[in-house]
N, C-alpha and C positions, 0 to 999 in steps of 0.2 A: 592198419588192417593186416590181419595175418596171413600170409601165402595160403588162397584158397577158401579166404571169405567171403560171404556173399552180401554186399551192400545194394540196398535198391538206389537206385538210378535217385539224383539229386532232380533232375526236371525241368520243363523248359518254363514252368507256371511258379515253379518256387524262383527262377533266376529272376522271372520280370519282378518278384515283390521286391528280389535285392534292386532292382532295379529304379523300381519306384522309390525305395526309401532314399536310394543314392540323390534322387531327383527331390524328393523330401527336404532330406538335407540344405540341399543348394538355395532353396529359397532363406535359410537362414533367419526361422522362426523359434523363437527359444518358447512359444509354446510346444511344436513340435519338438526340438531337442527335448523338454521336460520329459514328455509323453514314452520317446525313445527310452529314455533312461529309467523312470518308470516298470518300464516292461525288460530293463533289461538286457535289447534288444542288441547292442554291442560288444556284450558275450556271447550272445546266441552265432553274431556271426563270425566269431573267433570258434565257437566249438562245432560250428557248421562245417570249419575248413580242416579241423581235426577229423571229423568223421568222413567227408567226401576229397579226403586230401590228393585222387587222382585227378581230382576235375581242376583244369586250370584255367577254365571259365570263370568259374565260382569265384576262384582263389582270385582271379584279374577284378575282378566285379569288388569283389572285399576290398583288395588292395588300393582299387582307386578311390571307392569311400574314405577308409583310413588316410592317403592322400590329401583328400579334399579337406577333413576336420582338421590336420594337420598344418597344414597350409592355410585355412582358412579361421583358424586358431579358433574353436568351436568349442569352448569350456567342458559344458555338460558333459558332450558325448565322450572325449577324454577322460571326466573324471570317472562316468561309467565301469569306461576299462581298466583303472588301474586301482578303484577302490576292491 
């Protein structure tokens, strides 16, 4: 963002959905992963942390999702992100 723009606040109702999908995740339903992938949804929060890149909530909330597919070696959502 450039010195003296204005971003609206990222929010405390958009962090609980990162939240929930984090929790999504953990149950390790590869209809859920489908659904994710589907929509997309692990670009969305790669370019989430592009546009709100001061909030290091957000960026914590991402990172331990990423984490977790990592670790938890979760195909889909992987292949997601790197197709």
């Amino acid at each position: 963002m450039p010195y003296g723009g204005v971003v609206t606040p990222f929010g405390l109702d958009k962090l609980k959905v990162v939240e929930w999908v984090h929790s999504l995740l953990g149950l390790k339903e590869e209809v859920v992963c489908a659904k994710m992938n589907e929509t997309e949804f692990p670009r969305l929060l790669l370019t989430l942390m592009k546009v709100y890149d001061m909030n290091s909530v957000l960026d914590l909330k991402v990172f331990n999702i990423f984490s977790e597919v990592f670790k938890e070696d979760i195909p889909c959502f992987i292949e997601a992100v790197s197709s």
